[in-house]
Steps between C-alpha positions, in 0.01 A plus 500: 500500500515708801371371885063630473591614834657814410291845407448482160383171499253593845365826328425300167327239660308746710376696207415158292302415789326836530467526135335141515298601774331770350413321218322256652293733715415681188394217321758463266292801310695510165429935561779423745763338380796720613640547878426931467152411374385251827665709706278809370211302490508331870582874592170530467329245663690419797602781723849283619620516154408873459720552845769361324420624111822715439792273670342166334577722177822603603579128542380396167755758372786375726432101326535676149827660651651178642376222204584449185194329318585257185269314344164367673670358782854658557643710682790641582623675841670839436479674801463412934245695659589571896378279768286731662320546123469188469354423923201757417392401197438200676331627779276643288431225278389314817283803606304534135462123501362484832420835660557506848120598684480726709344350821775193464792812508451836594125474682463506883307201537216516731597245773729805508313775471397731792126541488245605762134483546234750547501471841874583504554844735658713216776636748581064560517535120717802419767430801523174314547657148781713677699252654486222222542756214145430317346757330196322373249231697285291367117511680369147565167411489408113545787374293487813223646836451228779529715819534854655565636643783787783408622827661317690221169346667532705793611784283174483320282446791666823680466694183116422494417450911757793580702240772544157620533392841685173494390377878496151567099514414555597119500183245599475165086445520441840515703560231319300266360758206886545464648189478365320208721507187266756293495751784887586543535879309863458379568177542388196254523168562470180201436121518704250314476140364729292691647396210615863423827488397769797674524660136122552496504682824664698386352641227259560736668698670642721196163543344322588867764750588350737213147552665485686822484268747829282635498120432600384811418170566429183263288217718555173322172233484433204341343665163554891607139548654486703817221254682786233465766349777745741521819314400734771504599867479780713285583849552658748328807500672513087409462588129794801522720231664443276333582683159758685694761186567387321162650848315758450775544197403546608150724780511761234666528327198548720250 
């Protein structure tokens, strides 16, 4: 019998594990009872397994390819699938069993985050955002978020006051009507769980790209309520990086 250390042997056990997996978290439901049919069904209740719908399908293919089945319990190997096969569809069976949360990978967390008060002089602010590269700050009010600072905040105020004189004496105070989350025109901004998993954000941000404001920003609480600590922020550009080395990532190994 061959060494379990070479691909076959890693890909079958992966899939068997996968395959057992899903089972379980589906309750051994006899409805179930083939690896296309929990796949399709966890496709639709968990939005990591939806990420990863098509290539988990593609792999049960690829064990039908490379075994031989005999009997209830043997098998024979027919075929090797390449390393670099066999390296993602672990990866993946790791992400699907435990999906990676967003504020534990790709957040900023706050300890990190660059927020500023209502007192803050908005031209302290912006020559901050310009030098460190932010595009969005957090407003703090005793310990909670009530508002966003962004360049389309001063947009909007000149469209509606006609100018802005950013002097030492202007605050992000005076600002105020335009800060809070409901009040930016093309902008949108959502809360999240902290237990939000990367896959879930984003969905969010496919399905909030078809309205006609711009998801920008996720903040990240305890339970996804705005009065709560912030914990944590995600932008945009985290989510397209994100996706952009995983497919990266991807494309290597095929």
């Amino acid at each position: 019998m061959r060494e379990e250390t070479n691909n076959a042997y890693r890909f079958i056990r992966a899939y068997n594990e996968l395959d057992h997996f899903m089972d379980l978290k589906l309750n051994r439901d006899s409805r179930y009872n083939s690896y296309y049919q929990r796949i399709i069904e966890l496709s639709k209740r968990d939005s990591t397994f939806r990420k990863h719908k098509l290539i988990l399908h593609s792999f049960g293919e690829l064990r039908n390819a490379i075994v031989h089945d005999f009997g209830r319990d043997n098998m024979e190997i027919i075929a090797e699938p390449h390393l670099k096969q066999v390296e993602l569809f672990e990866r993946i069976l790791r992400e699907v069993m435990d999906p990676p949360k967003a504020l534990d990978t790709i957040a900023v967390r706050f300890k990190n985050l660059y927020t500023a008060s209502m007192e803050a002089p908005v031209r302290e602010v912006m020559t901050n955002m310009t030098r460190e590269g932010f595009s969005y700050v957090p407003v703090m009010e005793e310990g909670r978020m009530i508002g966003v600072f962004s360049d389309e905040t001063i947009f909007q105020y000149v469209r509606q006051e006609g100018f802005v004189d950013i002097r030492k004496e202007f605050r992000l105070k005076d600002l105020a009507s335009y800060l809070t989350v409901e009040a930016h025109e093309k902008e949108t901004f959502q809360f999240a769980s902290r237990k939000e998993s990367v896959a879930d954000l984003e969905e969010r941000l496919v399905n909030t790209s078809k309205g006609e404001k711009r998801l920008e920003v996720v903040f990240l609480t305890e339970n996804g309520r705005p009065e709560e600590k912030l914990l944590g922020m995600v932008t945009v550009w985290d989510l397209a990086k994100g996706s952009f080395q995983e497919s990266e990532e991807e494309s290597s190994r095929k």
